[in-house]
N, C-alpha and C positions, 0 to 999 in steps of 0.2 A: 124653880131651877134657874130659870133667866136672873131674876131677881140676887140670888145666889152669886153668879159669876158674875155679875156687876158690881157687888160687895168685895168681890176676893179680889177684881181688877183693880177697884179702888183703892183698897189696902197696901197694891203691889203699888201704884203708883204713887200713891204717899211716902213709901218705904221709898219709891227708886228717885222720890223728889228730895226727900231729907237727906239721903246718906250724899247726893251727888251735893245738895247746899253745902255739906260737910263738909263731903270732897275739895271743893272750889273753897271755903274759908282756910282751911288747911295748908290746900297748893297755894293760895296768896300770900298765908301769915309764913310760911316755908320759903317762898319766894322773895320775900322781903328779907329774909333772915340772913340767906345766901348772897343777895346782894348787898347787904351791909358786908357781909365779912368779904365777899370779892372786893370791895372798893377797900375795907381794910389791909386787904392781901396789896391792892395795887399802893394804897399809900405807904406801902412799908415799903414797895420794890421803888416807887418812885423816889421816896427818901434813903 
């Protein structure tokens, strides 16, 4: 039983390591995205 919920811990926490890896590549490549086109938004107001 112990044995059990050490396996199904494990799994959660692989599960809540990968999706958050995800999460964090995601919000970066998102974030970078966003501030290209903000710096493009400002060099069209500054021009």
């Amino acid at each position: 039983m112990d044995l059990e919920n050490g396996l199904r811990l494990l799994l959660l926490l692989q599960f809540f390591f990968s999706h958050c890896l995800t999460l964090v590549v995601v919000k970066r490549v998102l974030q970078k995205h966003v501030e290209d086109k903000a710096r493009c938004l400002c060099c069209l107001v500054i021009d």
